[in-house]
PDB file of N, CA, C and O in Angstrom:
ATOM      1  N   UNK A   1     -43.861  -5.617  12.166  1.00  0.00           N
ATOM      2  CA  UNK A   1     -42.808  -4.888  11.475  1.00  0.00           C
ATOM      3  C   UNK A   1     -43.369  -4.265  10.213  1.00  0.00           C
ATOM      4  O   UNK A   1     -44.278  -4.853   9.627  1.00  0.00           O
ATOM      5  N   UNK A   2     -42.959  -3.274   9.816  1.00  0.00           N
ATOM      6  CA  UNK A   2     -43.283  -2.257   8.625  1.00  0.00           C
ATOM      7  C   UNK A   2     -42.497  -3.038   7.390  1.00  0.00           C
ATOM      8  O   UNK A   2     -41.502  -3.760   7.323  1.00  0.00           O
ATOM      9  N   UNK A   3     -43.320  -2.594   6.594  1.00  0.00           N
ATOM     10  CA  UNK A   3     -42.959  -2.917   5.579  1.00  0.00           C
ATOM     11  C   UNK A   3     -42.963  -4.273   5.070  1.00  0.00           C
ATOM     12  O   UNK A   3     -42.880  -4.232   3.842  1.00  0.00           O
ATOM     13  N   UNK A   4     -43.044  -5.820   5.646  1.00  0.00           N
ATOM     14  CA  UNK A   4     -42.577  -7.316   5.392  1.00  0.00           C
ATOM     15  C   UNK A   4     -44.285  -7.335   5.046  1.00  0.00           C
ATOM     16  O   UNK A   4     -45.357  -6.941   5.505  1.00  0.00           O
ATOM     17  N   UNK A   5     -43.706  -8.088   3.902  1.00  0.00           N
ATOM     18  CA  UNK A   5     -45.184  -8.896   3.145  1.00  0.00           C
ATOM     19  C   UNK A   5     -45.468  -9.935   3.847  1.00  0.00           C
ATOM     20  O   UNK A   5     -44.541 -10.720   3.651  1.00  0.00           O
ATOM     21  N   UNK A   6     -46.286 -10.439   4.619  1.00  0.00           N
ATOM     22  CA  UNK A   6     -46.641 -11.365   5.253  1.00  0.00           C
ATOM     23  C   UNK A   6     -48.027 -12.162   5.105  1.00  0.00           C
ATOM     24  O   UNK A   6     -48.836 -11.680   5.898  1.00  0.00           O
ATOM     25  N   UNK A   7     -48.700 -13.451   4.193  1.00  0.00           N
ATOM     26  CA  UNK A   7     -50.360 -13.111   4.141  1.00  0.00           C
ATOM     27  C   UNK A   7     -50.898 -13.487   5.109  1.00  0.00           C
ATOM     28  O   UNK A   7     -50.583 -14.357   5.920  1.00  0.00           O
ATOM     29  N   UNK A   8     -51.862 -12.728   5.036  1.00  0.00           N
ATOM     30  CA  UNK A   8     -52.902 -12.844   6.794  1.00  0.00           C
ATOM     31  C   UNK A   8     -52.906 -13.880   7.287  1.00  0.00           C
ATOM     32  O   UNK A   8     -52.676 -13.714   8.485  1.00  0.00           O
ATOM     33  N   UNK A   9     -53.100 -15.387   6.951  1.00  0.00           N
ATOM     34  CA  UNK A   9     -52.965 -16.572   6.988  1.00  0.00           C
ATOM     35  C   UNK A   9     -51.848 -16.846   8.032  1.00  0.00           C
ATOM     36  O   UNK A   9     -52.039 -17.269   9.172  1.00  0.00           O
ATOM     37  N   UNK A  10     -50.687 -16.547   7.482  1.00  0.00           N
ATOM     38  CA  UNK A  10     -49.221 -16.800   8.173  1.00  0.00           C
ATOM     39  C   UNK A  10     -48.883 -16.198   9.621  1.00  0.00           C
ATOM     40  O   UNK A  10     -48.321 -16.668  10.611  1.00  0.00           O
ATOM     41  N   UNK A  11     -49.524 -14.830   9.293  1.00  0.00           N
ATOM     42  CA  UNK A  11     -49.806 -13.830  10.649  1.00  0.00           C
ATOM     43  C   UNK A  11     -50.982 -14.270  11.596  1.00  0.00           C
ATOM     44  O   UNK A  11     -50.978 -13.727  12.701  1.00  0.00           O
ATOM     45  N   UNK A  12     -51.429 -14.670  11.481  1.00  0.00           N
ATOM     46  CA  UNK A  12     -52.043 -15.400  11.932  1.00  0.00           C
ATOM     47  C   UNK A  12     -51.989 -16.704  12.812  1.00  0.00           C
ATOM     48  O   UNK A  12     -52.438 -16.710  13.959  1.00  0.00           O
ATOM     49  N   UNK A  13     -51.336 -17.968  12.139  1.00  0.00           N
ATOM     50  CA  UNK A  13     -50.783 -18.707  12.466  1.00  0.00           C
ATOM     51  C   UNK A  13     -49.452 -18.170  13.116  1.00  0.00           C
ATOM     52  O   UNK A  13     -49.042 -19.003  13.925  1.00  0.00           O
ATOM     53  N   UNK A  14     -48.656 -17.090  13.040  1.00  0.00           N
ATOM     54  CA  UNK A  14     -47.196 -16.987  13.669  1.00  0.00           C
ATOM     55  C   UNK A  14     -48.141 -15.858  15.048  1.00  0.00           C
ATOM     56  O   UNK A  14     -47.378 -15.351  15.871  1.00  0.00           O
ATOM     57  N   UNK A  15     -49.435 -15.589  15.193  1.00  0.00           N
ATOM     58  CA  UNK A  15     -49.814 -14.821  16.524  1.00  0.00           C
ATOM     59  C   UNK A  15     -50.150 -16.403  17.300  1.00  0.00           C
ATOM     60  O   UNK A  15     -50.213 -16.305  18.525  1.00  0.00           O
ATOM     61  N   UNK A  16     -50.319 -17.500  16.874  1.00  0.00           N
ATOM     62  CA  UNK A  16     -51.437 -18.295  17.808  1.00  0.00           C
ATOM     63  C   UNK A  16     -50.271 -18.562  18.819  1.00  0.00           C
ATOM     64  O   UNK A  16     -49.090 -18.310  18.579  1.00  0.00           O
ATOM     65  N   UNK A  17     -50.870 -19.238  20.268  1.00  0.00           N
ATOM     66  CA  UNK A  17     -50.438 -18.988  21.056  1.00  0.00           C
ATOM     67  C   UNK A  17     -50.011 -20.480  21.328  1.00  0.00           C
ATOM     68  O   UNK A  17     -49.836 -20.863  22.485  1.00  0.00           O
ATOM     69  N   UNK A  18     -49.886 -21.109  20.515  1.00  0.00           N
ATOM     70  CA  UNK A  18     -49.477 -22.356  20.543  1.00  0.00           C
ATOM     71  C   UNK A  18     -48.093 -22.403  19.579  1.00  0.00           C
ATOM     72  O   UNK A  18     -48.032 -22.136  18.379  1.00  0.00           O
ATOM     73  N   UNK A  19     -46.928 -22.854  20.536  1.00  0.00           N
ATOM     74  CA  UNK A  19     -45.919 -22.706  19.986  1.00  0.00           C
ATOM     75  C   UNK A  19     -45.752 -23.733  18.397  1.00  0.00           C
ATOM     76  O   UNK A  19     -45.492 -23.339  17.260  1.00  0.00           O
ATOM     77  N   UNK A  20     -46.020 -25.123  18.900  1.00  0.00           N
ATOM     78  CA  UNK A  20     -46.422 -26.024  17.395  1.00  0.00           C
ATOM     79  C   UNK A  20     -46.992 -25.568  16.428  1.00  0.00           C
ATOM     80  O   UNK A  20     -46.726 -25.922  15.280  1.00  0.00           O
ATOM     81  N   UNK A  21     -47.982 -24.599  16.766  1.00  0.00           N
ATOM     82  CA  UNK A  21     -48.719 -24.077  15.472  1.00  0.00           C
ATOM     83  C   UNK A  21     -47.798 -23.303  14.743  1.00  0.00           C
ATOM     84  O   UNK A  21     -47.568 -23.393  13.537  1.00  0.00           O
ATOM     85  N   UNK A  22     -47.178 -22.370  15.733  1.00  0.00           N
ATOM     86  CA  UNK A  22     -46.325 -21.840  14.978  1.00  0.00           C
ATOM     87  C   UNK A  22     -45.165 -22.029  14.522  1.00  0.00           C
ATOM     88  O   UNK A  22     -44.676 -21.004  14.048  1.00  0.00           O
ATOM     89  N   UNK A  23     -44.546 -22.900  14.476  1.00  0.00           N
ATOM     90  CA  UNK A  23     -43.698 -23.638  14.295  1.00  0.00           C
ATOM     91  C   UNK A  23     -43.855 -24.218  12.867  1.00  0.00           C
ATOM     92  O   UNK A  23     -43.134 -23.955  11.904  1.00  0.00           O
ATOM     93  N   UNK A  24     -44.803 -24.960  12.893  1.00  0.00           N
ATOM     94  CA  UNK A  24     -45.391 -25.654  11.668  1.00  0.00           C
ATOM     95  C   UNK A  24     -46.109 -24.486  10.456  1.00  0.00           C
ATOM     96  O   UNK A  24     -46.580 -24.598   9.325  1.00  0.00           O
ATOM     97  N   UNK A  25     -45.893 -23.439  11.356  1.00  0.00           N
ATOM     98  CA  UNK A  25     -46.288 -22.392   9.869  1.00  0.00           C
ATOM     99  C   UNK A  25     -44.658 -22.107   9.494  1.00  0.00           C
ATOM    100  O   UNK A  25     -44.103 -22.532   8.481  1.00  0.00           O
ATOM    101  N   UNK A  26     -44.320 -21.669  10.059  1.00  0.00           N
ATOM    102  CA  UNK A  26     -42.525 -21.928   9.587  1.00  0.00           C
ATOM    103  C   UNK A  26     -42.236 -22.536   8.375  1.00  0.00           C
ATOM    104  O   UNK A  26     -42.058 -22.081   7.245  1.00  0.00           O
ATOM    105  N   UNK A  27     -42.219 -24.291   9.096  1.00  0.00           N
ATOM    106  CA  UNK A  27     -41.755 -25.116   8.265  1.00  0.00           C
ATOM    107  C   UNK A  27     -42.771 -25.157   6.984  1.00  0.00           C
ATOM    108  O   UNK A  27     -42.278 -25.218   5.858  1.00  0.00           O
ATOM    109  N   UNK A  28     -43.963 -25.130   7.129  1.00  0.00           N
ATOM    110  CA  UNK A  28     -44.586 -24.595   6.030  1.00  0.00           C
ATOM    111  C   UNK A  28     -44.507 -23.978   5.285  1.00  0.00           C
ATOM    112  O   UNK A  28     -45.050 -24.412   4.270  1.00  0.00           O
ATOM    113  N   UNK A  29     -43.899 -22.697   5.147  1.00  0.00           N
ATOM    114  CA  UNK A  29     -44.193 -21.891   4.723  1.00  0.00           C
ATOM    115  C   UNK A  29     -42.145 -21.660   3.862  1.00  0.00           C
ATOM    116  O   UNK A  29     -41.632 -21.088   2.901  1.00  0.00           O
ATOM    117  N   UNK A  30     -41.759 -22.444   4.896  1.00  0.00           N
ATOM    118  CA  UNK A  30     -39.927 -23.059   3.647  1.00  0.00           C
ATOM    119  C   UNK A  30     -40.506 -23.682   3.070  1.00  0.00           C
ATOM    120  O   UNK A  30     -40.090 -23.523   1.922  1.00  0.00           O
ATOM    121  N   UNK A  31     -41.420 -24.500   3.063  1.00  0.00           N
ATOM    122  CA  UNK A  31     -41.241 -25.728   1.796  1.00  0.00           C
ATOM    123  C   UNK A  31     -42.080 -25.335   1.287  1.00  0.00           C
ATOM    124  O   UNK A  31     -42.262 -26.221   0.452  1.00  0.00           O
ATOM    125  N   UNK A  32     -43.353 -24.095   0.995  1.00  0.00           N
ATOM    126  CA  UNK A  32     -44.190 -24.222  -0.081  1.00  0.00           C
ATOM    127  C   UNK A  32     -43.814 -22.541  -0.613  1.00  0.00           C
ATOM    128  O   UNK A  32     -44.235 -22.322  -1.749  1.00  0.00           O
ATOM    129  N   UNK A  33     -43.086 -21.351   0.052  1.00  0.00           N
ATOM    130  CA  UNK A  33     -43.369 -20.211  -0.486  1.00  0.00           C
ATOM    131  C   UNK A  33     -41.726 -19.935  -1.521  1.00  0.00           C
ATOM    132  O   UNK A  33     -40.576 -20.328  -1.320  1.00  0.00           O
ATOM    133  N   UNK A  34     -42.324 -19.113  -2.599  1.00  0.00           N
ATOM    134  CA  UNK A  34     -40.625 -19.329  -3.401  1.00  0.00           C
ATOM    135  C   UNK A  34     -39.465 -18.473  -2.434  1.00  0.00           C
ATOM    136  O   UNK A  34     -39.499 -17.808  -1.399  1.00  0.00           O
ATOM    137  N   UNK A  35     -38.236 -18.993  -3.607  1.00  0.00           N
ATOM    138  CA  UNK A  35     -37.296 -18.696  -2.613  1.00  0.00           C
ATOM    139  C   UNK A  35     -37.483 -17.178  -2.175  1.00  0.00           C
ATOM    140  O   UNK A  35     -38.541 -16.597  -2.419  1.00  0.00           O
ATOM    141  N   UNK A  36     -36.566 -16.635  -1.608  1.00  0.00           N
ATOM    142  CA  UNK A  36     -36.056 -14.907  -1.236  1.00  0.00           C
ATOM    143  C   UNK A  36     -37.569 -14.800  -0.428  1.00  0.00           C
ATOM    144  O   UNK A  36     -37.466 -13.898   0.404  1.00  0.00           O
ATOM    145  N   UNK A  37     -38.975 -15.430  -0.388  1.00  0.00           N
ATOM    146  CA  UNK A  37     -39.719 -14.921   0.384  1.00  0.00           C
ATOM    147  C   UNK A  37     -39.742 -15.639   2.232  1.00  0.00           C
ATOM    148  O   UNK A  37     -40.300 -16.556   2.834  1.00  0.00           O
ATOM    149  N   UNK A  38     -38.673 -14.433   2.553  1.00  0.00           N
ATOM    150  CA  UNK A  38     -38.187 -14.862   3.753  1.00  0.00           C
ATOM    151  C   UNK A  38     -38.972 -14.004   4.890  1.00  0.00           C
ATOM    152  O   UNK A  38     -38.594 -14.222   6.041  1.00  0.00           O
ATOM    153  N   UNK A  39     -40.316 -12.786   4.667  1.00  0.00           N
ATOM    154  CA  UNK A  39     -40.552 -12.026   5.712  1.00  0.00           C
ATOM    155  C   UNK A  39     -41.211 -12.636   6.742  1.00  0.00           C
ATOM    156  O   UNK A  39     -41.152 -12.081   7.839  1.00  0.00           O
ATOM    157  N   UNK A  40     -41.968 -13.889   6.609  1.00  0.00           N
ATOM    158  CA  UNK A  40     -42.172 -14.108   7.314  1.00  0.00           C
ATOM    159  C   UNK A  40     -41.668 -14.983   8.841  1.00  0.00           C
ATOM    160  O   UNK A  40     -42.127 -15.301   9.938  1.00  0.00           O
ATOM    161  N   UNK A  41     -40.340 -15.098   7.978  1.00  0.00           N
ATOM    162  CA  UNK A  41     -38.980 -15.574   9.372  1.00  0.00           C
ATOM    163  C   UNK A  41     -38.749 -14.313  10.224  1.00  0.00           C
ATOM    164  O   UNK A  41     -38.812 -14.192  11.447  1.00  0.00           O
ATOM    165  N   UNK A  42     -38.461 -13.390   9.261  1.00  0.00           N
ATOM    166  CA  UNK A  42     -37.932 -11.723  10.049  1.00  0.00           C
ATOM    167  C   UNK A  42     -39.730 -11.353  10.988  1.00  0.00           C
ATOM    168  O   UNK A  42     -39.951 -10.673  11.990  1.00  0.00           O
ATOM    169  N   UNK A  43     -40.343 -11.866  10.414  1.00  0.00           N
ATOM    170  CA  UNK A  43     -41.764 -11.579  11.695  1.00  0.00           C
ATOM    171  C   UNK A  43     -41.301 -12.266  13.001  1.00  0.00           C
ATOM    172  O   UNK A  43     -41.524 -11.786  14.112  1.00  0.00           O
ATOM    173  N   UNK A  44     -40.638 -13.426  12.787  1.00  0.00           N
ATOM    174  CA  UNK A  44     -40.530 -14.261  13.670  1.00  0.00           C
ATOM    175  C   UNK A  44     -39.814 -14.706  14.962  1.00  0.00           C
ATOM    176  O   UNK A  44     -39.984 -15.481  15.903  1.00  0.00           O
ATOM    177  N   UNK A  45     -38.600 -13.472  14.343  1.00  0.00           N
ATOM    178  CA  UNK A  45     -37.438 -13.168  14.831  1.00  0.00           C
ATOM    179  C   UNK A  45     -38.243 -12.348  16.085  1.00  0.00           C
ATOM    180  O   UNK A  45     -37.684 -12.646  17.141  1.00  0.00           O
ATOM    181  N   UNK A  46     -39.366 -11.419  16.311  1.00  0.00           N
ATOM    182  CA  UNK A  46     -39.844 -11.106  17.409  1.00  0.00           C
ATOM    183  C   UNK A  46     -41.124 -12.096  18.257  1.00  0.00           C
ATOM    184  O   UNK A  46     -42.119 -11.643  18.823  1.00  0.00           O
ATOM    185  N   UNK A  47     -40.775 -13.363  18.142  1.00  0.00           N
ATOM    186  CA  UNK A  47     -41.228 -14.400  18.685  1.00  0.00           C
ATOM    187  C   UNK A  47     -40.909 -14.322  20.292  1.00  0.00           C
ATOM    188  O   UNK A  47     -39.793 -14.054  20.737  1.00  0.00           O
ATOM    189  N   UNK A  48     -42.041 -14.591  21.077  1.00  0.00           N
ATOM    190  CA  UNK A  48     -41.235 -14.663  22.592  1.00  0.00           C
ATOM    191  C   UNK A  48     -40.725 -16.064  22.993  1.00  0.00           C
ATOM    192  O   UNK A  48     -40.111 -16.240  24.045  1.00  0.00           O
ATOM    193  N   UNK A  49     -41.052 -17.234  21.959  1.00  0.00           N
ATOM    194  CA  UNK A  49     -40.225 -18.167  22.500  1.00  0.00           C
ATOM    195  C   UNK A  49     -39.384 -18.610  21.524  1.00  0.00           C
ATOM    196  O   UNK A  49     -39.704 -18.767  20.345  1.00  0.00           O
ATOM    197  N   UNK A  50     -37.774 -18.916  22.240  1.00  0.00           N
ATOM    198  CA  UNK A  50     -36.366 -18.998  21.408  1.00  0.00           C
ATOM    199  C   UNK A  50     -36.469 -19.735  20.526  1.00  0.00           C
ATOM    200  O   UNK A  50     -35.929 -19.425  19.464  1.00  0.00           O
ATOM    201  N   UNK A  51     -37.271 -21.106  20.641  1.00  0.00           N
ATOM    202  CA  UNK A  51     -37.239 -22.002  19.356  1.00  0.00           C
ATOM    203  C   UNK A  51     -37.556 -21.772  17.922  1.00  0.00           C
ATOM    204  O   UNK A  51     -36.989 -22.175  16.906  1.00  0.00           O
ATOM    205  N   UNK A  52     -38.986 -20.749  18.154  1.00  0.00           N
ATOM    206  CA  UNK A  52     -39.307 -20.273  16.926  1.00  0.00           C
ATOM    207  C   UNK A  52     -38.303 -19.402  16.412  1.00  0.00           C
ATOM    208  O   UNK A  52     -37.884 -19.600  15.271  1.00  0.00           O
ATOM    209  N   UNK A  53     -37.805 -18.340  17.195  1.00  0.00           N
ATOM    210  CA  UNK A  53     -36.565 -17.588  17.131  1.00  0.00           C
ATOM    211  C   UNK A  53     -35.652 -18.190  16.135  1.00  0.00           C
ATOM    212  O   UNK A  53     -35.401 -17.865  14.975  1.00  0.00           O
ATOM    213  N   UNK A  54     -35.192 -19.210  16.931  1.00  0.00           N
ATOM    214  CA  UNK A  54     -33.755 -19.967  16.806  1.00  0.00           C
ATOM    215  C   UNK A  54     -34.424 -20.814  15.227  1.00  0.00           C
ATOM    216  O   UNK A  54     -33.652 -21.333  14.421  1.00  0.00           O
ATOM    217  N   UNK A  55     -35.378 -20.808  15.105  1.00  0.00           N
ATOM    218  CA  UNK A  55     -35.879 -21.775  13.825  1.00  0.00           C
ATOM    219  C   UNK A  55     -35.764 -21.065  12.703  1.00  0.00           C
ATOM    220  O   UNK A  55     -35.168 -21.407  11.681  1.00  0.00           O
ATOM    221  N   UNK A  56     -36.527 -19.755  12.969  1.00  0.00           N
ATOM    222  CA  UNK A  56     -36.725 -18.408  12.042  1.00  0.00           C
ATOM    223  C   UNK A  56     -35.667 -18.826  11.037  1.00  0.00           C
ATOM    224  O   UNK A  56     -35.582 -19.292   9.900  1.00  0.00           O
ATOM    225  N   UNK A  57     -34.646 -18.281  12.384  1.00  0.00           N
ATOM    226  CA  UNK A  57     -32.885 -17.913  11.873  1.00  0.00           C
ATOM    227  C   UNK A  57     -32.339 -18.807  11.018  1.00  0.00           C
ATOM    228  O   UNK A  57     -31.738 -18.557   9.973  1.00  0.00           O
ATOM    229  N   UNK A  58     -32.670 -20.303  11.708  1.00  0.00           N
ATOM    230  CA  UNK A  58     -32.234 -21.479  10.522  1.00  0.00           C
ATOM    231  C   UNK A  58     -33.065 -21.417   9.122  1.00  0.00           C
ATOM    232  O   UNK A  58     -32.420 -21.547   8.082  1.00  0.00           O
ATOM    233  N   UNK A  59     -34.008 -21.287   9.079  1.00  0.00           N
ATOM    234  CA  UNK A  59     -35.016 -21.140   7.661  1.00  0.00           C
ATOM    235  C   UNK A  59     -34.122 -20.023   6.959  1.00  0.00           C
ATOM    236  O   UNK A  59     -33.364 -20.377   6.056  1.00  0.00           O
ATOM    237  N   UNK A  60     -34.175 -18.912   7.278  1.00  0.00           N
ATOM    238  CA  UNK A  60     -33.307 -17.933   6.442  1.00  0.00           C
ATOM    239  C   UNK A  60     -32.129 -18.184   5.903  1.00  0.00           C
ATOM    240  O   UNK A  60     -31.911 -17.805   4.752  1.00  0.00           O
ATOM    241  N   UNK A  61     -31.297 -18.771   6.533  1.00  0.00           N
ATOM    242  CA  UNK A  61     -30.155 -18.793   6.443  1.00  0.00           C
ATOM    243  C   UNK A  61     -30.009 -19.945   5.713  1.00  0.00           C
ATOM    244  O   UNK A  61     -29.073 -19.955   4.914  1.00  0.00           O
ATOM    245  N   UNK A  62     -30.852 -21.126   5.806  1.00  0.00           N
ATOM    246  CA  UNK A  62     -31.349 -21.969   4.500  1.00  0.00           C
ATOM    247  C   UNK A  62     -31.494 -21.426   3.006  1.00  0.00           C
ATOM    248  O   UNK A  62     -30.808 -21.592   1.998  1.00  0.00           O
ATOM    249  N   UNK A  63     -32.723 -20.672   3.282  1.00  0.00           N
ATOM    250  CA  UNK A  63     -33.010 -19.708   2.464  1.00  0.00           C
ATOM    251  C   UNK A  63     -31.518 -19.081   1.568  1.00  0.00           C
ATOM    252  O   UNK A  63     -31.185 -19.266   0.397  1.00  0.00           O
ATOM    253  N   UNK A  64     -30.953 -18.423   2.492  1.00  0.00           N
ATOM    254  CA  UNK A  64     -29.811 -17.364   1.985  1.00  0.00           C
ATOM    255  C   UNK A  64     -28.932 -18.729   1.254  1.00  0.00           C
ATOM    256  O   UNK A  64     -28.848 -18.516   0.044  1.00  0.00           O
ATOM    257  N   UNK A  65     -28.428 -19.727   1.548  1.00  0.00           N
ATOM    258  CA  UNK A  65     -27.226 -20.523   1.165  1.00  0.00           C
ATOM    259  C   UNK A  65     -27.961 -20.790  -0.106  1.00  0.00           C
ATOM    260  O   UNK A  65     -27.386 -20.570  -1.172  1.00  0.00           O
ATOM    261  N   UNK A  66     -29.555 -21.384  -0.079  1.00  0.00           N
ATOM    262  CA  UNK A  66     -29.678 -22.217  -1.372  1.00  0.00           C
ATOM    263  C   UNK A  66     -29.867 -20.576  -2.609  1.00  0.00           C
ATOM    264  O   UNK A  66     -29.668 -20.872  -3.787  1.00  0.00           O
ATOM    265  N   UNK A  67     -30.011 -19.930  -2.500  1.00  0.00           N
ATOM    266  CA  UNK A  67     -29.867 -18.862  -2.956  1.00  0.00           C
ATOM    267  C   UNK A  67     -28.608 -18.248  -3.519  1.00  0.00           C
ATOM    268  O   UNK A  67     -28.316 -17.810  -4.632  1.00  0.00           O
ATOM    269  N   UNK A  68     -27.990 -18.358  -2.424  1.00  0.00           N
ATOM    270  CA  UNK A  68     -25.916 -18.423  -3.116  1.00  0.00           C
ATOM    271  C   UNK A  68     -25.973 -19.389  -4.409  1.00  0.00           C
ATOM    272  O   UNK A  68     -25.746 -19.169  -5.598  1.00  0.00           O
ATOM    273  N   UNK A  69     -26.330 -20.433  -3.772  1.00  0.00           N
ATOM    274  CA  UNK A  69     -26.155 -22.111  -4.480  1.00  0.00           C
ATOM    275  C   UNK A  69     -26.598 -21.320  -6.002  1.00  0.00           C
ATOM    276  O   UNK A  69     -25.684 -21.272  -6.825  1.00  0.00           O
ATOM    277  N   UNK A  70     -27.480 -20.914  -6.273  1.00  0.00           N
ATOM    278  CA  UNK A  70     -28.090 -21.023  -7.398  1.00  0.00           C
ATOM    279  C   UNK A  70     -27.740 -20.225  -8.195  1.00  0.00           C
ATOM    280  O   UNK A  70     -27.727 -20.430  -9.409  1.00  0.00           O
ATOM    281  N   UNK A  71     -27.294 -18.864  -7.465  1.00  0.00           N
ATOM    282  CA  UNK A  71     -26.989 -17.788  -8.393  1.00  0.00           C
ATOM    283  C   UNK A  71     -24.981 -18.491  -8.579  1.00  0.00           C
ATOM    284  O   UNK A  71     -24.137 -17.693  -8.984  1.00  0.00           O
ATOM    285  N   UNK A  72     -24.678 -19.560  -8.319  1.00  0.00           N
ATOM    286  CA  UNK A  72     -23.323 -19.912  -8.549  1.00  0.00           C
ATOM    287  C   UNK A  72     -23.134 -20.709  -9.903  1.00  0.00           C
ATOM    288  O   UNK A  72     -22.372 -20.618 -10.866  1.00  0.00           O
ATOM    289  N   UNK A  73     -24.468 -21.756  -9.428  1.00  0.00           N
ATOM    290  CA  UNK A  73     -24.425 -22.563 -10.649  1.00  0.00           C
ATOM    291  C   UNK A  73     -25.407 -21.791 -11.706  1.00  0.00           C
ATOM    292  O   UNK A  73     -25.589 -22.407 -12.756  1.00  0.00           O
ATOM    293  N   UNK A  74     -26.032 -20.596 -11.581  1.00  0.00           N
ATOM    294  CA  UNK A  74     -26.532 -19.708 -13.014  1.00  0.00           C
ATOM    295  C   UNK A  74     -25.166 -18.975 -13.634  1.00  0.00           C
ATOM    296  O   UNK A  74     -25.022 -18.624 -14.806  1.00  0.00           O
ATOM    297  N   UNK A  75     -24.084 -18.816 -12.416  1.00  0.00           N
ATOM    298  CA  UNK A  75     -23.077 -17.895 -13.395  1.00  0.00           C
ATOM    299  C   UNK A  75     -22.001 -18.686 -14.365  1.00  0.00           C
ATOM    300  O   UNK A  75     -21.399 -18.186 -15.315  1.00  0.00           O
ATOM    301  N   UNK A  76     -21.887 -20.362 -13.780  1.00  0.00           N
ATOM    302  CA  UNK A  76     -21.213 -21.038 -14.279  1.00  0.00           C
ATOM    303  C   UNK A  76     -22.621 -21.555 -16.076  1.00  0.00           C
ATOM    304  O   UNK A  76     -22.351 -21.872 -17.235  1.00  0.00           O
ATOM    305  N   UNK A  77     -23.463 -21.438 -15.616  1.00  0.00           N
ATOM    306  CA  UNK A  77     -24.173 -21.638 -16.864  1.00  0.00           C
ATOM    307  C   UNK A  77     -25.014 -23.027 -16.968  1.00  0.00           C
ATOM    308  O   UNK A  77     -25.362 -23.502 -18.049  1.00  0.00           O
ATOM    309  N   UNK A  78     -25.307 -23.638 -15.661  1.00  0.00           N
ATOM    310  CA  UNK A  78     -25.427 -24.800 -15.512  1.00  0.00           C
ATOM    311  C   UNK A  78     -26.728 -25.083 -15.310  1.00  0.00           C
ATOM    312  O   UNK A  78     -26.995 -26.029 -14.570  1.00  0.00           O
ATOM    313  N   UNK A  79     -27.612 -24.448 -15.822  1.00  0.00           N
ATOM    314  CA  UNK A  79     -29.200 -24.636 -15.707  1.00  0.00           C
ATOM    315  C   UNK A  79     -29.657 -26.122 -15.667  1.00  0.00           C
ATOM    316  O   UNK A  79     -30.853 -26.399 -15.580  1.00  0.00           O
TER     317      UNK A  79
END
């Protein structure tokens, strides 16, 4: 896809042909990259197998809620 920042590393790991590998770059890559950096789920979303698919979708949408979360408790002032 055009345009998604992705580092070679990740692209990499989300081409191997081992679904675990890629999988585990996923979950990797929620728990160590900051928030809003979600392109490499939207890479993922053209995965040919559903799990990674279906995983992508959950990471983002993780992503998106704790993101609500935060900009709720920044407007209430609650740092």
């Amino acid at each position: 896809m055009e345009g998604l920042v992705v580092p070679e590393l990740m692209v990499q790991k989300l081409n191997s042909p081992n679904v675990r590998v890629r999988l585990r770059a996923l979950e990797a890559w929620a728990r160590e990259a900051p928030p809003g950096a979600v392109d490499p789920f939207i890479l993922a979303f053209e995965d040919k197998d559903e799990r990674v698919r279906a995983r992508a979708q959950q990471l983002l949408e993780q992503d998106w809620a704790s993101k609500a979360e935060a900009e709720k408790i920044e407007e209430r002032g609650e740092r």
